[in-house]
N, C-alpha and C positions, 0 to 999 in steps of 0.2 A: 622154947620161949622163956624168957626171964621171969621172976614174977614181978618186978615192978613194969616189962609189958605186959602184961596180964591183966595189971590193974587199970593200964592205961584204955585197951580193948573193953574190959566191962563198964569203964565209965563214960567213955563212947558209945558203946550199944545202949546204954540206959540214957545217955542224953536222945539217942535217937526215939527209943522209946517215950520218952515224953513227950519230945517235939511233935511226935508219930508220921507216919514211912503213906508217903501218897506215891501210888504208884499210875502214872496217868495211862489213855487211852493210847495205846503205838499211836504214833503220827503225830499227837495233839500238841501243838507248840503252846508255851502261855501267852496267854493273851495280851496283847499291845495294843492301845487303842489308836486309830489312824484319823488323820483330819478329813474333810470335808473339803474338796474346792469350793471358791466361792460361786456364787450364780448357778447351782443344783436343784432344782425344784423339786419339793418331794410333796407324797400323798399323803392324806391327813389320816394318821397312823389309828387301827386300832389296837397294836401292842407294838412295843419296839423291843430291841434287841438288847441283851446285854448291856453293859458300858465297856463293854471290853471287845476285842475279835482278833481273829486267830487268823496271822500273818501266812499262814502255807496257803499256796495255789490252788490245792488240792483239798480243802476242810472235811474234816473225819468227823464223827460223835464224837461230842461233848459229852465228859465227866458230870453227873450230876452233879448237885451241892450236896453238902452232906447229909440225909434224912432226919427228920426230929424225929422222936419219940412219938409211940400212936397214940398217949397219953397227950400229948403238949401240944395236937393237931387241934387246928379249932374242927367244929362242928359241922357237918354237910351244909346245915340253914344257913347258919352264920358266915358260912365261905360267901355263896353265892349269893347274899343278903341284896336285893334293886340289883340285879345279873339279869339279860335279855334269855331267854332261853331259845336254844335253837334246837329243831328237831332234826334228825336223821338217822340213819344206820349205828354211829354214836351220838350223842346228846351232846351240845355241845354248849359251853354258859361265858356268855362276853358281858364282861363293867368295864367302862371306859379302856383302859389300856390292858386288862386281864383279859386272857383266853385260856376256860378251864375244858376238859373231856371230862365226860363222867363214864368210869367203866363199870360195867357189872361185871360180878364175878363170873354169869355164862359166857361174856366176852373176851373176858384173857383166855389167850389161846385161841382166840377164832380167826380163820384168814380172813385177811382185807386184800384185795387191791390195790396199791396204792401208786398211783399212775402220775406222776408230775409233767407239766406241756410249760410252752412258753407263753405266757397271756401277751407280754410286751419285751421287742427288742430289741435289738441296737440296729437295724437295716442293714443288716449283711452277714455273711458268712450261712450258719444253721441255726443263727440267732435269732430270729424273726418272729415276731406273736401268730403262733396256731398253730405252732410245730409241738408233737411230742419229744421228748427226751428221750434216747437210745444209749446202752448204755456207754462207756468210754473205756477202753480197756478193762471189762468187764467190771464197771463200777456203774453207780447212778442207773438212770429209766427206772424202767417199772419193775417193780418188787411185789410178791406175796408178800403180805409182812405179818406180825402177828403182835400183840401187846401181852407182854411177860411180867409177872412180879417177884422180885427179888428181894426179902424182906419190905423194909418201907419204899421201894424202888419200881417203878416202870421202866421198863424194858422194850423199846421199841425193836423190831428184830427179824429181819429177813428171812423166811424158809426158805430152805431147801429144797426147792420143786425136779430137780434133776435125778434122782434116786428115790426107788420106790421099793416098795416089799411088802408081802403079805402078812397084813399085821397077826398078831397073837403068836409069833411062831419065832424060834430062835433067832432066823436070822432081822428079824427085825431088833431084837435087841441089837444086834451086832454090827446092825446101820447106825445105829442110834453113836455108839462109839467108833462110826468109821468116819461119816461127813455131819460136817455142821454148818449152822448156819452165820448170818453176818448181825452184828450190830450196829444200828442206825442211830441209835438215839436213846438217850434215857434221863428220866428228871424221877425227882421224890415224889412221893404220893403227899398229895397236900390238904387231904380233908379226914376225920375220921369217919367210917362210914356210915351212909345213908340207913336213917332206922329203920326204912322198910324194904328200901331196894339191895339195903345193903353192897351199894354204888361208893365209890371213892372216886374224888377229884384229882386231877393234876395240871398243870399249870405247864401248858403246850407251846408257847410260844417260842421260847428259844429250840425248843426240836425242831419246828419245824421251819425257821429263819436258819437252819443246819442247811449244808449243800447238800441233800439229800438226793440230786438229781446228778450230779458231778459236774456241775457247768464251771466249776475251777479248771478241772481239768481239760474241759474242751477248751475253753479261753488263751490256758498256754500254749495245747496244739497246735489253735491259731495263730494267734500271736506271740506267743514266748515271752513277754512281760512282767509274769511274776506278779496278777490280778491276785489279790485275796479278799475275801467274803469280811465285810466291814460289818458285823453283826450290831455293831453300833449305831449305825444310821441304815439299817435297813429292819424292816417293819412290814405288821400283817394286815393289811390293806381292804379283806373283806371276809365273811363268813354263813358261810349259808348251807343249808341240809333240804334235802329231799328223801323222800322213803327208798331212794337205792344210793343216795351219796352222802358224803358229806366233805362241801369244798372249803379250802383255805385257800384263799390269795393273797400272795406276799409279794414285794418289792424287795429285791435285796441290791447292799450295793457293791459294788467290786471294784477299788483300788488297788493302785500303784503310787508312790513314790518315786519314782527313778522308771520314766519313759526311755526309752533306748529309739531313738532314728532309723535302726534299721543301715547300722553301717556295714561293710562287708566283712564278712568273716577271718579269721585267720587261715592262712593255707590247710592247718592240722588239724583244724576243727570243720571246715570244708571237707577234708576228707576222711572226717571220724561220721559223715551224712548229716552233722548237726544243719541248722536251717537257722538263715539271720531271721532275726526280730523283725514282725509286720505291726503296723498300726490300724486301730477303728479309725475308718475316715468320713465315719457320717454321726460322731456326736461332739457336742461343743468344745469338750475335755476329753484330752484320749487318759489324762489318768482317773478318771471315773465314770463307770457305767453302770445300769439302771436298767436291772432285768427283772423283769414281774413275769413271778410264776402262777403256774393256776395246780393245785393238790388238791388231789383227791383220794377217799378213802370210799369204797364200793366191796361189801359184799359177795364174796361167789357165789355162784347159783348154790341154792341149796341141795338140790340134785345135778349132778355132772352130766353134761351130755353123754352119748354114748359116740364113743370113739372109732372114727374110720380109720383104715390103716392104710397108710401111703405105700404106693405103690411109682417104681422110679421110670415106669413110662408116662405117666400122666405129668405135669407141672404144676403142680401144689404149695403151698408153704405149710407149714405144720410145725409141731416141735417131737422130741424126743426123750425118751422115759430110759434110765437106766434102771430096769427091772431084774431083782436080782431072784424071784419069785419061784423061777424055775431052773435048779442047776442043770439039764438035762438039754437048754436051747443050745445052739448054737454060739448064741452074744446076746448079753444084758440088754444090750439097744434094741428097745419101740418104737417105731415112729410112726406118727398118724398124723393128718392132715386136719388143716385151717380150715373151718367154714363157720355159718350162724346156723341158730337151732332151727329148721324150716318144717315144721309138719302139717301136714294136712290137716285143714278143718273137718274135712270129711275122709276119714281114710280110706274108705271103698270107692270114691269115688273118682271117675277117671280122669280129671280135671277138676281141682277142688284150689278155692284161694287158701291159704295159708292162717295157722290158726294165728297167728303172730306175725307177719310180715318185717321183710327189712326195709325199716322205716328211714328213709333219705332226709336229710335237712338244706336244704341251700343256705346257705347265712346271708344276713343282711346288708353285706357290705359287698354282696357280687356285683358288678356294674348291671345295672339295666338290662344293658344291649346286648349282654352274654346269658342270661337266664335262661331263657325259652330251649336253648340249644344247649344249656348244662342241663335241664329238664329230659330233653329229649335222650339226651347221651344217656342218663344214668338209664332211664327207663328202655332204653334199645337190650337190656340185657336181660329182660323181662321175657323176648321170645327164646331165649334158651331154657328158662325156665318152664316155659309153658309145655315144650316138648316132653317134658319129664314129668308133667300132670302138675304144674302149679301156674293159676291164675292170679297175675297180681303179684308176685311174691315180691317185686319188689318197688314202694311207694315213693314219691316226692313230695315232701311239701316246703313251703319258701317260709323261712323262718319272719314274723312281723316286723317293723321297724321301734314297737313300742312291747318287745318281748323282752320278760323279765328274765328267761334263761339264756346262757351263753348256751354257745354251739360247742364248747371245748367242754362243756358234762359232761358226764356220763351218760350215755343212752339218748343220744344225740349225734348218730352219725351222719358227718354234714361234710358240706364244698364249703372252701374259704376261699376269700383273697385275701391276698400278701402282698405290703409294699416294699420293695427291695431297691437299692440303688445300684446294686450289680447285681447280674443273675446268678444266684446260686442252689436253685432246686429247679426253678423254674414249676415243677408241677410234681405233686408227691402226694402219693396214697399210705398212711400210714397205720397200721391195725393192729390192738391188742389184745391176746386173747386167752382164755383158762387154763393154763399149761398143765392142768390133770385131764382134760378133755379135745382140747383143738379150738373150743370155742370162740368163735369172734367174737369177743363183748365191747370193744367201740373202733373206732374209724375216724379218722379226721383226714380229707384229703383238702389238700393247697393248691394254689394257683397264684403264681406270682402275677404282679400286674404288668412286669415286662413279659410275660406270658403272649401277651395281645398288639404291645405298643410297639413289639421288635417288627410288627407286620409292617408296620408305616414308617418305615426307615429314621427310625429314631437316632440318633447323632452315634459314631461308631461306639463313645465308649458304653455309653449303653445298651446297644445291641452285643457287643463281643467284649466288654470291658478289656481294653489296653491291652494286658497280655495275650488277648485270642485275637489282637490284630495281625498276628506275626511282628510284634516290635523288635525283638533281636535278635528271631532266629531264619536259618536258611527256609524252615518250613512251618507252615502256620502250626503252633502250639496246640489248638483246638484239633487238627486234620491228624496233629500227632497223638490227645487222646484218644480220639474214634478209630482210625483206623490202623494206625501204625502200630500196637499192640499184636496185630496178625503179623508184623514182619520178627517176632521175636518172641515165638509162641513159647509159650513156657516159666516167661518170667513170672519170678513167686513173687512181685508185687502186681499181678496182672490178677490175680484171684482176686475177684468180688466179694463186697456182703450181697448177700444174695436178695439182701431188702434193698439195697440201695436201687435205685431207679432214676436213669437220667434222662428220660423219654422226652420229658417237654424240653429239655435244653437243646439234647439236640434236634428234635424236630424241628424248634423254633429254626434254629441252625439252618435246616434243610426248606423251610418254609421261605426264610430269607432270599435262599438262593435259588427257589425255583421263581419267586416275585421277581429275582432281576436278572432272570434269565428270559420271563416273559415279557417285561419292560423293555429289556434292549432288542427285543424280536419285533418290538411294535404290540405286541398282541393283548396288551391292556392298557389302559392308565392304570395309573397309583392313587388316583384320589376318584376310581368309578364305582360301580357299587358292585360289580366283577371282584373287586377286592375287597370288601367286604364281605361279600359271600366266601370266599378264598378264606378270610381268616375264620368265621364260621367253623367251615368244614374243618381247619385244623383245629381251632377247639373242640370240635366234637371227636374227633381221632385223638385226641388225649385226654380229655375228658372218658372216653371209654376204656383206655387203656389204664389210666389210676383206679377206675373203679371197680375194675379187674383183678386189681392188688388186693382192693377191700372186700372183695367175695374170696381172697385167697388162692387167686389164679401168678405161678410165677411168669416169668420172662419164657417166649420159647423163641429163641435165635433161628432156626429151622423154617419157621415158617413162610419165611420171604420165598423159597421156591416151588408156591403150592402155585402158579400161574404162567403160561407162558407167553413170552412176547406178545403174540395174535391176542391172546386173551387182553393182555394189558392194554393193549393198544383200541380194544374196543369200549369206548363210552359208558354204550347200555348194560354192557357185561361188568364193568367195573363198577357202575353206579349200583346194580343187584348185587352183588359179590363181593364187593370189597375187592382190594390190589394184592391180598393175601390171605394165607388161611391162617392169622390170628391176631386180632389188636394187640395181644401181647410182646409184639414186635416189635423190635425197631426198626420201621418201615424205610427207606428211602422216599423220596417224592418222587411219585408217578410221572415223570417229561417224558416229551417224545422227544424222537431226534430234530434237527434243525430242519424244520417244511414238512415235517410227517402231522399227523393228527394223534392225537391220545387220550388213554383213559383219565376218569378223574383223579385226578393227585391224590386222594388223602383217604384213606380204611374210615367207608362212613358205617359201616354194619358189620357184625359179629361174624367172626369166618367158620368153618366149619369147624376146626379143633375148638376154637371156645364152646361152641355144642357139647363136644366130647368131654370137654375138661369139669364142668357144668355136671352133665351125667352122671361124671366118676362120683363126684363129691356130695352133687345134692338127690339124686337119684333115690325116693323114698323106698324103704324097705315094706315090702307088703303082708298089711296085718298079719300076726300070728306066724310068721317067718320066724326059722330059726338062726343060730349063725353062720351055720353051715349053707343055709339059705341065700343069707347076706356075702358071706364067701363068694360061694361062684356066679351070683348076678357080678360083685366086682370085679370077677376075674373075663368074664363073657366080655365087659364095656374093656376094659385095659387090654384085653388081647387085639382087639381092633387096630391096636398102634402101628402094624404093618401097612395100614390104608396111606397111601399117599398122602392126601392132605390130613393127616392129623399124625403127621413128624413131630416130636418136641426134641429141642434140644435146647440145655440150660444156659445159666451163666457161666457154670465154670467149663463146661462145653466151647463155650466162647473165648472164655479168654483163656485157657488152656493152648488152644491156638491150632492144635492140631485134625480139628475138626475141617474139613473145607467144605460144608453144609452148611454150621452154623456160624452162623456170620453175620452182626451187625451192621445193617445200614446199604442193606443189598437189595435186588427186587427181582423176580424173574427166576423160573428153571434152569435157564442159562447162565452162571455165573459170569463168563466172561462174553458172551454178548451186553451182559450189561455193564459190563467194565468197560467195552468198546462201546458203550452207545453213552456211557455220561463222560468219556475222554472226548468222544465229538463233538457233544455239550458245550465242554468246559474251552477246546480251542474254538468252536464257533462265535463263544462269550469274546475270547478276547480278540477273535478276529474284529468284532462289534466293538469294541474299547476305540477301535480306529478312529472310526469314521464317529462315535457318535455325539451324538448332538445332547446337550445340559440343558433343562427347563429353566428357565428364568429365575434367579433365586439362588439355585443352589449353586454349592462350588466343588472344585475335580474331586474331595476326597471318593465321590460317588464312586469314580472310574478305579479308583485305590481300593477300595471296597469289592467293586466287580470283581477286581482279578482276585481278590483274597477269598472272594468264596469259590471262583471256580478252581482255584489250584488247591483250596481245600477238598473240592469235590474231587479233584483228579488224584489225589493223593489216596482217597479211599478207595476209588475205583483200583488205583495199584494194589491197595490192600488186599482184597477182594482177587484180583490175582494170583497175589503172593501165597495164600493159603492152600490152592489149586498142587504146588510144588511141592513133592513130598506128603500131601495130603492124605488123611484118610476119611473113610466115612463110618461114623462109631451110632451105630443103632442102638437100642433099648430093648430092641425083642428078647421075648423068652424063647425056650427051644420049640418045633414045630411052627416056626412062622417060615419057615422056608431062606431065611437068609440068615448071613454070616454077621455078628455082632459089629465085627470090624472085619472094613473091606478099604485096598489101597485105591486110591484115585485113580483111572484109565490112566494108562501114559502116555496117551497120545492127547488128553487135555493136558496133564502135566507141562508133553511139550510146548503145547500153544503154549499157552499162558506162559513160561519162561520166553518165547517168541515176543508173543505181544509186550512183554514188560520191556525187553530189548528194544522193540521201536518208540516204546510210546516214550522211553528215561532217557536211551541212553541215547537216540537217533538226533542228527545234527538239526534234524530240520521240526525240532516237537514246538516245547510251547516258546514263541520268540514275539517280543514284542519292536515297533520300531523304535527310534529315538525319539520321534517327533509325539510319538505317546507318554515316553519315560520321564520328555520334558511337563509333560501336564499331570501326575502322579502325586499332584500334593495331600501334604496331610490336612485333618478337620484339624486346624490349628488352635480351636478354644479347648480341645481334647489334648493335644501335643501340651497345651501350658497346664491343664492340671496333670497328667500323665507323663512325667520327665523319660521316661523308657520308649515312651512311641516317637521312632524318627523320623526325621523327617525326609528322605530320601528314601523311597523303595526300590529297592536294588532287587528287581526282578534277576536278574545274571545270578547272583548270588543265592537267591531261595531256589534255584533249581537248582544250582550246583550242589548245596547242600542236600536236595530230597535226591540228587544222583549218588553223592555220597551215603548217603542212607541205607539206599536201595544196593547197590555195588555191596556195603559191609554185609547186610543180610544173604549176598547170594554167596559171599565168599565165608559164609560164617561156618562153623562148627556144628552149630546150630540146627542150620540147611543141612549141612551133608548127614547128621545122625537122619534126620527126617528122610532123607532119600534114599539113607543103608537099610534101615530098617524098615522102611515101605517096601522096596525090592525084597526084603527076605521074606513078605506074605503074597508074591505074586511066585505060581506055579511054576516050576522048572522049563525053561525052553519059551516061557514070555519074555514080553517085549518091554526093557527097564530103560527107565531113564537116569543116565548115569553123572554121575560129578565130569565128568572128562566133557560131557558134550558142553556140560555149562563153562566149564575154562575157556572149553574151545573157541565157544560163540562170544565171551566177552571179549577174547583176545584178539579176536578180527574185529567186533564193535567198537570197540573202545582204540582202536590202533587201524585204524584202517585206512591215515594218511600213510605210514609207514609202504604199503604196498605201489602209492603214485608220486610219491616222493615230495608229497605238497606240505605247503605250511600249517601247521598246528595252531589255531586259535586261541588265546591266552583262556577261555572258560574250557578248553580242552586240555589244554594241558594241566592245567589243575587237575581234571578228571582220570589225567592219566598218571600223576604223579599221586596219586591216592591211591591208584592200583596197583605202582611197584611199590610201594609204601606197604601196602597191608602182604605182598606175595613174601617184600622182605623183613618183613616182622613173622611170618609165618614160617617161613625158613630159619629164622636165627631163635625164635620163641615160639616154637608150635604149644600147642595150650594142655595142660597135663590132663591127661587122659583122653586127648584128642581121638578119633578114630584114625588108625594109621593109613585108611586108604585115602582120607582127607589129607593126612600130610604130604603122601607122598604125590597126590595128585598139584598141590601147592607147588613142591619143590618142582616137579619136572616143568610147569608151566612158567615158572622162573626161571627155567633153563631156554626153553623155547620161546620165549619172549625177550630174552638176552641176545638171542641166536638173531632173531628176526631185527630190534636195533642196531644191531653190528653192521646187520648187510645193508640195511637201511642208508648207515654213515656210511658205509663203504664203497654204496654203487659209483657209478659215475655221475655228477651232476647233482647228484641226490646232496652229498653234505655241506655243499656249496653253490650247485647251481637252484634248484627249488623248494631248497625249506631257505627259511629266512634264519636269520642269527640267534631270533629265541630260542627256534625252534631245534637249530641244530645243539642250543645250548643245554637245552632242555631232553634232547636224546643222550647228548655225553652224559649228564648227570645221572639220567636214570638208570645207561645201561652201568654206570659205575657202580648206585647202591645193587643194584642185581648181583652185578661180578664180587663183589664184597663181601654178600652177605651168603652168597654161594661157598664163599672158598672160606671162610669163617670157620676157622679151630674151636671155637666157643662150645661148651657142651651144651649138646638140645635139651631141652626141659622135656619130661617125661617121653626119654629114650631110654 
């Protein structure tokens, strides 16, 4: 380097040096201030934000300001001089637009809670006032957080609850320098300290107008927009402290400048998985929204509960310790289960209420007419507790209409309603709890108001909003997330959160179509009090099954076949019993077949696994027990998992796909009797679309409606099937329960169920409707004009085609055949397998089975059959790398024999000219050409 560069560098680094070097938070853009649409009503602010805000979608902590001096700080007095003072857990002091905390020194460093909900929200999506906040790509929800000082600086600041160690010992240094934690927030300390408390003020508002929850980032998800947090016109709207809380409710606002329509994608960005831009379509301005949050900061117990350890035959929620304490385990990972702190007032005694009870809130805004039966639901779960020596344990009471607490507190576990204009939870249990203990420390479960309204046949797009009508596709969108996940067991977007719960959607779903499937039977009105009790019962079957979530009970998929047929079909049995052993299911609705008589539809009482699950979890430990004590009582209640009715099987059980036990939306020990009794169902429904007669008033979308739920319904029932194929069955036992952890499915159901799916998909004579119905299929046309996607012509031909094309990819998949090599390779030597060759065999007479009498091909047929040489000749010419080879080769010969069979076809006598028509013979040249084509094809195969 030269020395006149030399001089040029030091007088650059000294200009720098003066200027002085800010180096901002990653993420934090500078600030731009953004307008306001006009006509936005806001609340009469107790602090506002900034004059400035931070354009990213995604808002990070903010840089403090720069600290003064603790010398040039005014005075504790003097800060808070005419300040309202508020009590709670922190101290909190509001003047007109100031919001100060007062920390003491025993406070920095103490966990808080800090749990942010939605108070108010835009009517759709997971935006809706009474929802908690979860987090978003592991950002935002609830946080341990703790308050840190950094010189003249606070430090708001996420723990690290996920790693643990035993403190005072090396390795706890050595955590210290392995994981850390996040920063949320930070502002200058603003007062010198308090002369007795020796308390320092800080000046809270802009942390907490921070997206602290990540709702930027859910917003994009949704929509893709490019919303940013306007810290400028969003403001802290309320402030209030209790002796376990202390809340802040804020407003914040979220702009856009540049709305995007929602035009379609580019080809390359379509297939990079991007997703066009959606719009909010229920506020006045899609470029500005108006979401009021409710924060809180709550205290941990002071003493931790003491921790049960999960065990993976029970269904629990819990969380998990990376305990690095003892290098001698096996794996760091603890896991112990979710419950509330339940003990005996009386511990000796054998039936004793609860020193604390879990105290229910109804909130004020439940309708009326649903009270009494959300009352009765939470408290039905009171008799599992009682088994276990607790009376009472758990309370109701109905929050006033002139109460001064909300139900989104703390310590306030409550039922909400929800207004939504499309359904989107439908009904949700959500619970947060001590992640050093298990503890439940609140609950807030919801209830949308289309919850109730979808009973009485509310206009389609509110019952099924536009896209679950089937608007563009061959099979209804809705029948495709419920059940068609069984046809493609495995996909990695098919795993769950394991919180997520979509129980009242779909029940509603199923609720819908068992009302019009009794309607077109005759066998109630719609406006009797028969249906009103009907919706009843299904609020109380989901109602208990969210409430289920908030005692910490998971999903068990398993338990639909704790009853058989005869059982279900009996009344009094189902009215005692319930339709299954666990409201944690997702039940199917109870029908009978068309003329038979049946049990009640809907799980109105606890089944026996919730007893068992109940047991594991709250089952008190007896005075003076040690933990070896506590040990093997747990282990005596979890061994029991062998009993029949108390099967569990998870979510990812489920949607894994290879379970054919666990299974969404089934009913009965029989899986495919019940597949065959809701196909009878669904074609009885539409034999009834024929003839039936429309009450005065309404118009055909009704009969458009019927068929979309029962082909909804039939497409599950395929599902339900389809899992039977290559199936197995994956238990939970430990060793000495007398069975095999995993066992393949009989193959003699195998076979059925490959049988039945062949008549019920592929058979000419399944679901057909006339014309003279096709002619009457109109759409609800004031839906069609806000909903440009719902057409107006239901091409029944066509949504079966397509669920035939579905069904045909999945039997011919890769997929199928690992499932059915590897299930034969756990049945014993010299059993009976169900092999790839029988299924070629049978589609290839199904699907081809003019071929043999020389008749004409129907134009829905031959589509079905030109999809078949289609995928045999993409199989031959691109078999899939890493294919199993007895699938390919079983591919290639049935392309040979299938070639064989149209050749003689064309060639008999009469046949290529006298009995197939002109389509049809045009339609066999062409296919057996791509066959012979794709057979003699030079091209090299892919993973050969």
């Amino acid at each position: 380097m030269t020395a006149i560069a030399q001089r040029v560098l030091i007088f650059c680094l000294a200009l720098v040096a003066i200027a002085g070097c800010t180096t901002p938070i990653p993420g934090v853009k500078p600030a731009v201030a953004k307008p306001v649409p006009n006509g936005v009503a806001a609340a009469k602010p107790i602090f506002t934000g900034r004059p400035a805000s931070s354009p990213a979608a995604t808002p990070t902590p903010q840089p403090p300001s720069a600290p003064a001096a603790a010398a040039a700080l005014p005075t504790f007095p003097a800060l808070i001089k005419d300040a309202r003072r508020i009590d709670g857990p922190i101290t909190a002091w509001q003047r007109e637009d100031k919001l100060w905390l007062e920390l003491r020194p025993d406070q920095l460093g103490k966990p808080f809670l800090f749990t942010p909900k939605i108070k108010t929200g835009i009517g759709e999506g997971l935006l809706v006032g009474g929802l908690m906040t979860y987090p978003v790509a592991g950002a935002g929800g609830a946080q341990v957080v703790e308050f840190v000082r950094v010189h003249n600086t606070i430090r708001l600041q996420a723990r690290n609850t996920d790693v643990v160690v035993k403190a005072g010992t090396p390795e706890a240094m050595a955590l210290q320098g392995s994981y850390s934690g996040s920063l949320l927030g930070a502002v200058p300390v603003a007062s010198q300290p308090h002369p007795d408390r020796k308390a320092v003020l800080i000046e809270v508002g802009s942390m907490f107008l921070n997206d602290l929850a990540g709702i930027g980032m859910q917003l994009q998800r949704q929509y893709r927009q490019g919303y940013s947090l306007d810290t400028r016109n969003s403001l802290v709207t309320a402030v209030r402290g209790s002796d376990d809380a202390l809340i802040i409710e804020t407003q914040t606002h979220w702009f856009t400048g540049n709305v995007s329509s929602g035009q379609p994608l580019s080809p390359l960005a379509a297939l990079s998985g991007a997703a066009a831009p959606t719009l909010p379509r229920w506020v006045p301005d899609t470029r500005s929204l108006l979401i009021g949050q409710h924060l809180s900061l709550t205290p941990l117990p002071a003493e931790p509960m003491a921790q049960r350890r999960a065990d993976p035959r029970v269904g629990l929620f819990g969380t998990r310790l990376l305990d690095f304490s003892d290098d001698l385990s096996r794996t760091p990972v603890r896991r112990f289960i979710a419950r509330w702190r339940l003990d005996k007032k009386d511990p000796a005694a054998e039936l004793s209420e609860p020193a604390k009870p879990i105290a229910f809130w109804i909130d004020r805004n439940v309708p009326l007419a649903y009270r009494e039966t959300v009352r009765a639901a939470i408290l039905e779960w009171n008799k599992a507790f009682e088994r276990i020596g607790f009376r009472n344990a758990i309370t109701v009471q109905q929050q006033p209409d002139d109460a001064k607490f909300d139900t989104l507190d703390p310590g306030y576990p409550s039922v909400r309603w929800l207004l939504s204009a499309e359904p989107a939870i439908t009904a949700i249990g959500q619970t947060q709890m001590d992640p050093r203990s298990g503890e439940i420390l609140d609950v807030d479960i919801a209830f949308e108001g289309l919850f109730t309204r979808a009973q009485r046949y509310a206009r389609s797009q509110l019952l099924t909003a536009a896209r679950r009508e089937a608007a563009g596709g061959a099979v209804p969108p809705f029948a495709q997330s419920i059940a068609l996940p069984g046809l493609l067991p495995g996909a990695a977007d098919d795993l769950p959160d394991a919180q997520f719960c979509r129980h009242g959607d779909a029940v509603a779903e199923q609720a819908r179509y068992a009302l019009d499937v009794l309607a077109a039977r005759g066998d109630l009105d719609p406006g009797s009090a028969v249906v009103q009790q009907f919706v009843l019962d299904y609020v109380k079957d989901t109602v208990m099954h969210e409430v289920g979530h908030a005692l910490g009970l998971r999903h068990n998929f398993r338990a639909s076949r704790a009853y058989t047929e005869a059982q279900l079909a009996d009344p009094e049995f189902t009215r005692a019993n319930g339709t299954t052993g666990s409201v944690m299911e997702y039940n199917a609705v109870n029908l009978a077949r068309p003329g038979a008589v049946g049990g009640v539809p809907f799980q109105l009482t606890l089944g026996p696994y919730d007893y068992w699950a109940i047991e594991y979890a709250y089952k008190p430990v007896p005075p003076g027990a040690k933990p070896a004590d506590e040990e093997a009582m747990l282990q005596a209640v979890a061994a029991r998992s062998n009993e029949p009715l108390l099967a569990y099987g998870s979510d990812e059980d489920a949607a894994l796909g290879i379970d054919a036990e666990t299974i969404q939306f089934d009913l009965g020990a029989d899986p495919l009797a019940f597949a065959a009794k809701r196909l009878a169902i669904a074609r009885d429904l539409f034999q009834r679309q024929e003839s039936r007669e429309l009450p005065p008033g309404s118009d055909y979308s009704v009969l458009r409606r019927s068929l979309s739920y029962a082909l909804n319904d039939a497409v599950r029932a395929i599902g339900v099937m389809v899992r039977q194929m290559g199936g197995l069955r994956t238990l939970r036992d430990y060793p000495g329960s007398g069975r095999d952890p995993i066992e393949a499915v009989p193959t003699a159901v195998q076979r059925e169920a490959f049988n039945a799916i062949v008549q019920a998909v592929f058979a000419p004579d399944g679901f057909r409707i006339s014309p003279a119905l096709q002619r009457r299929l109109a759409p609800d046309y004031l839906d069609r004009g806000e909903s440009p996607g719902l057409p107006t012509d239901y091409n029944l031909p066509q949504r079966l085609l397509g669920l035939q094309r579905l069904v045909l990819a999945y039997l011919l998949s890769d997929q199928l055949a690992v499932r059915l090599i590897d299930t034969n390779d756990k049945i014993d030597a010299g059993g009976d397998r169900f092999s790839l060759g029988e299924i070629h065999a049978r589609l290839a007479r199904e699907l081809w089975s003019e071929l043999a009498s020389g008749a004409s091909v129907t134009a829905a047929r031959r589509e079905l059959q030109r999809d078949h040489v289609n995928r045999l000749s993409f199989a031959v010419l691109r078999p899939t790398p890493g294919a199993r080879a007895d699938a390919r080769g079983a591919m290639r010969r049935q392309a040979h024999l299938l070639l064989q069979r149209i050749d003689a076809a064309l060639a008999r006598k009469g046949g290529a000219r006298g009995g197939m028509d002109d389509d049809t013979r045009t339609h066999l040249i062409d296919s057996a050409d791509s066959l012979r084509e794709s057979l003699a094809a030079k091209l090299p195969r892919a993973g050969i």
